[in-house]
N, C-alpha and C positions, 0 to 999 in steps of 0.2 A: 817427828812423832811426838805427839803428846795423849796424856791422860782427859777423857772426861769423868769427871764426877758430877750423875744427875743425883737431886737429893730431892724424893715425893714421900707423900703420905703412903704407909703401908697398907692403906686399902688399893691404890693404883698401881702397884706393883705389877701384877699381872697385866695390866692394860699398858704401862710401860716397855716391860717385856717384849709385845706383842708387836709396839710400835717399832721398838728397834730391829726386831728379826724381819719386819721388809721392807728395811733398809736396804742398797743393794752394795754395802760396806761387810764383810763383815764383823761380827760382833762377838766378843769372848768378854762378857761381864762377871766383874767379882763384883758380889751380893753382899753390903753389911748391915746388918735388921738392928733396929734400935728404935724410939721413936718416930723419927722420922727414916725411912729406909735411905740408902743412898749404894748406886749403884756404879762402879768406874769399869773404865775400859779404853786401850787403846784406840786413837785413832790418828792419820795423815793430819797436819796444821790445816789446811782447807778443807774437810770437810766435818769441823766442827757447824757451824753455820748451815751445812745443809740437816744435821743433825735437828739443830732448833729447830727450824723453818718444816720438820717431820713432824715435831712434838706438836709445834703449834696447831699443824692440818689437822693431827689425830685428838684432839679438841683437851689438851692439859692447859688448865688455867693458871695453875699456880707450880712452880717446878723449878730450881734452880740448877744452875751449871756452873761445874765452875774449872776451870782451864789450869792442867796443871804441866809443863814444859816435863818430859823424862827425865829430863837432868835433876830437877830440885825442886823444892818448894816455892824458889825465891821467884820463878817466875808467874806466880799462881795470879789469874783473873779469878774476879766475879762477876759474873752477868746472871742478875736475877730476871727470869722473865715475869711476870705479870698481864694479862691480856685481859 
């Protein structure tokens, strides 16, 4: 199990939101509002990747993720997407 953290603009929050609730994972997000919003949430190691590949269909151009192992920090990715 691990953590995502998406981080968008808090004008896309709600279109965010939206994309993740029909996902057919579910989804229990903690919300931290600051400049840029960013959103985390558990999910299975495999279906981070079908996560992206949501974001991307429901048309976020600019959006980062970034992959954090439950154990720790030390296992932290970043995969900035860009499309």
């Amino acid at each position: 199990m691990q953590d995502l953290k998406v981080t968008v603009d808090s004008a896309h929050l709600e279109d965010l939101l939206e994309c993740l609730a029909e996902l057919k994972t579910p989804i229990d997000p903690r919300i931290e509002h600051g400049p840029k919003t960013v959103v985390r949430f558990p999910v299975a190691e495999d279906q981070s990747s079908f996560v992206r590949r949501a974001l991307r269909f429901a048309g976020f151009r600019r959006v980062s993720i970034d992959e954090e192992n439950v154990a720790g920090p030390s296992g932290q990715l970043h995969y900035p997407l860009v499309f």
